[in-house]
Backbone as CSV, one residue per row, in Angstrom:
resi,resn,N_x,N_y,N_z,CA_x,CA_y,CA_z,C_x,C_y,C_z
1,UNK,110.862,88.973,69.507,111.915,89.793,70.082,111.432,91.231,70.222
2,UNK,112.423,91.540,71.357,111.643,93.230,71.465,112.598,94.058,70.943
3,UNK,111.874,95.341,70.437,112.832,96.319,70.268,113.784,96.712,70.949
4,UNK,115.111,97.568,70.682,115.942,98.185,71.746,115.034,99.117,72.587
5,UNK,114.123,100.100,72.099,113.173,100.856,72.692,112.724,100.165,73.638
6,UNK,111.733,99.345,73.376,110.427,98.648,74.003,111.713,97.736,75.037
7,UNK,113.025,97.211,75.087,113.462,96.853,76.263,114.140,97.745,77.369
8,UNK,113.981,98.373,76.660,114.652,100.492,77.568,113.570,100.746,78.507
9,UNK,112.217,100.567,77.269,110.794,100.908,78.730,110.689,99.729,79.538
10,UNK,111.169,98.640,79.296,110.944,97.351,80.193,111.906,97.485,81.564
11,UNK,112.821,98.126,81.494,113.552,97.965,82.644,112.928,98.901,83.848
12,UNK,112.983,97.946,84.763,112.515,97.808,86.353,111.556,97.992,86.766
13,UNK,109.692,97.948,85.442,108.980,98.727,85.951,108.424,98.624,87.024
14,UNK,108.608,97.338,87.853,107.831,97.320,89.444,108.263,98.382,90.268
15,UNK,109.604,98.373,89.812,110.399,99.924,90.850,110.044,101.303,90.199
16,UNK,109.388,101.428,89.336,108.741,102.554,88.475,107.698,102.795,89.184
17,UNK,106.558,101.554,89.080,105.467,101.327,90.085,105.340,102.127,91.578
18,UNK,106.243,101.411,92.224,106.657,101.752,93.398,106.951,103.079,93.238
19,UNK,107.668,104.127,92.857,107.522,105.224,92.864,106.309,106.239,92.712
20,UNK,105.986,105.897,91.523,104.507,106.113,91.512,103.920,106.307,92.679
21,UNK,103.672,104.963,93.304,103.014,104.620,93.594,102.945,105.406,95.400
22,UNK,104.336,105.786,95.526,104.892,106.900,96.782,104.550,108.195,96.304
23,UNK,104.818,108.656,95.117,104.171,109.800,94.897,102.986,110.109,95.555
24,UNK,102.007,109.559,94.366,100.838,109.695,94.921,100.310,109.380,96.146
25,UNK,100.596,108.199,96.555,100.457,108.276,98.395,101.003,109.679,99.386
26,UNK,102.031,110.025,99.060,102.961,111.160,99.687,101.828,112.482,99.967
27,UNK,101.039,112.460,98.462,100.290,113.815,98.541,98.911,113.353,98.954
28,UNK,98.311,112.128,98.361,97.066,111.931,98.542,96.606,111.125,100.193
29,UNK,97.504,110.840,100.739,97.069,110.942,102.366,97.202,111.800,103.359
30,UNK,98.021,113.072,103.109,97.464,114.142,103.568,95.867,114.840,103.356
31,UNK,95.990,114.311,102.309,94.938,115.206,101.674,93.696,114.657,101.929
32,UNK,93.680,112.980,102.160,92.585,112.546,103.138,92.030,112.862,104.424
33,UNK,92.768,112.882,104.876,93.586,113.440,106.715,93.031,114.538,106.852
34,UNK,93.499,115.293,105.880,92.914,116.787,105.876,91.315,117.152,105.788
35,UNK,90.686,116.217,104.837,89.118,116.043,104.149,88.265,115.155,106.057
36,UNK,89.311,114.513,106.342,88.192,113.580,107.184,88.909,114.224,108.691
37,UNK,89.840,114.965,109.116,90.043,115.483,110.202,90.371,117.397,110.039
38,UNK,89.194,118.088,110.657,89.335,119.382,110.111,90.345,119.953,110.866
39,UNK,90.799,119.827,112.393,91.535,119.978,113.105,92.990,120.151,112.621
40,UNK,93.407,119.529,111.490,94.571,119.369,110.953,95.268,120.069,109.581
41,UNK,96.016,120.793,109.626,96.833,121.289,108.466,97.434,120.844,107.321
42,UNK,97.465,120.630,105.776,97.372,119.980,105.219,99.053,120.085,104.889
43,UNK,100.144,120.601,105.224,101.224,120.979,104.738,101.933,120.581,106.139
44,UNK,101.370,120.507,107.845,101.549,119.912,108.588,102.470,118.528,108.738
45,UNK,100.734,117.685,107.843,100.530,116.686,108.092,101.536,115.895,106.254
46,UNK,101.499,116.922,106.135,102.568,116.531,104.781,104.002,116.366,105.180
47,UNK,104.733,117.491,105.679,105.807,117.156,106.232,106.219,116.584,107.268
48,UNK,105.475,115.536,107.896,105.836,114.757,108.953,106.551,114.227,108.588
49,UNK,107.681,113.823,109.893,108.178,112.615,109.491,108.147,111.351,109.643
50,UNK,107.209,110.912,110.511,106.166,109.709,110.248,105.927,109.487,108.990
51,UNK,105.024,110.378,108.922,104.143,110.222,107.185,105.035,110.125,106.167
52,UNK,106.419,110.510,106.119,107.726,110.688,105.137,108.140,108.826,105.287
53,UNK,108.898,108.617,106.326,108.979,107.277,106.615,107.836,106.399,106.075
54,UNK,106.816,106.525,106.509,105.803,105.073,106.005,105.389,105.036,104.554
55,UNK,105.356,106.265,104.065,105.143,105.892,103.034,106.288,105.718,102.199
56,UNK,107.728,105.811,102.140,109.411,105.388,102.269,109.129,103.788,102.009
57,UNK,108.559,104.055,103.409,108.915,101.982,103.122,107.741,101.713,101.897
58,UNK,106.305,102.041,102.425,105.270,101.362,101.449,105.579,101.057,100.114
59,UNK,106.100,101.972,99.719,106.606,102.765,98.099,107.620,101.702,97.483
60,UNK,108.366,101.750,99.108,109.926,100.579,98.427,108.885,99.278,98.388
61,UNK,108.194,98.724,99.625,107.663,97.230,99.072,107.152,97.059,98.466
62,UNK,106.195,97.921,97.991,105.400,97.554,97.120,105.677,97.461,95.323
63,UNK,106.936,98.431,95.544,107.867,98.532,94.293,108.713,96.643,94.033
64,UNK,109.043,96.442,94.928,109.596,95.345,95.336,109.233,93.911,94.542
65,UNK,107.452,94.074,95.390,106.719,92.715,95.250,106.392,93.038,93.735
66,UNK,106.163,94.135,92.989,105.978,94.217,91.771,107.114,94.133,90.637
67,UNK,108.090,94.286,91.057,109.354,93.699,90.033,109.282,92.637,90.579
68,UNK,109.468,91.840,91.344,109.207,89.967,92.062,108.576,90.004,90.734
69,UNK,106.999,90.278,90.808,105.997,89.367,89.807,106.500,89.614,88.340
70,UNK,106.882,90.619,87.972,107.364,90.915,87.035,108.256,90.261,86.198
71,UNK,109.708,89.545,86.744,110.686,88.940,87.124,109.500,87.321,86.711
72,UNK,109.036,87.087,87.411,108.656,85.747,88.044,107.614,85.610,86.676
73,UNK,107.101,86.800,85.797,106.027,86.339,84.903,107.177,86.420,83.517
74,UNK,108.188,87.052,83.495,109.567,87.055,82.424,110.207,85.696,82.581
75,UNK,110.108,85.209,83.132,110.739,83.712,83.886,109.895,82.777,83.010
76,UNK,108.575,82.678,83.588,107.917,81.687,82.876,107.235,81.933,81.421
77,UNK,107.106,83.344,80.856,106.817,83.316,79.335,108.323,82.781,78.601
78,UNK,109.109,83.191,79.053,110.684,82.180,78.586,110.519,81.349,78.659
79,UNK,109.823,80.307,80.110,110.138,78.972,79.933,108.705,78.112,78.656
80,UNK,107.906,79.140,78.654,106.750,78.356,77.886,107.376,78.465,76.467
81,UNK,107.911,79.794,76.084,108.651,79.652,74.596,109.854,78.934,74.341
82,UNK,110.812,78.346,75.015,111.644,77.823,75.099,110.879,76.125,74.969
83,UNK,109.722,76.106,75.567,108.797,74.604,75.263,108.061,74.670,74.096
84,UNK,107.486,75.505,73.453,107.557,75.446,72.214,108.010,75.119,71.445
């Protein structure tokens, strides 16, 4: 059994992930953009709203498919201890 703590940090981390995981996309593909096209402004190409949108969605699916597995690997360590 888990602690009350340790099930406090358990909740939603694929959607934790996913944030993360927009963060750092948010800043670090400008900042590519910027390194591999000199033509371009790095605060520009930050506030687009293209670049706002795609990485919006990326952030949400990928947050998504990682609570799925998450979910889906809580599922079956239950069902293996429950066969025990």
């Amino acid at each position: 059994m888990l602690s009350q703590k340790e099930s406090k940090q358990l909740r939603y981390p694929g959607l934790k992930a996913g944030l993360l995981y927009g963060v750092f996309m948010f800043f670090g593909i400008p900042l590519l953009n910027v390194l591999t096209d000199n033509s371009k402004n790095y605060f520009t190409y930050l506030f687009n709203l293209g670049h706002f949108i795609s990485i919006l969605f990326a952030a949400f699916f990928f947050g998504l498919v990682m609570q799925i597995i998450v979910w889906l690997r809580i599922r079956k360590a239950k069902n293996d201890q429950d066969d025990d």
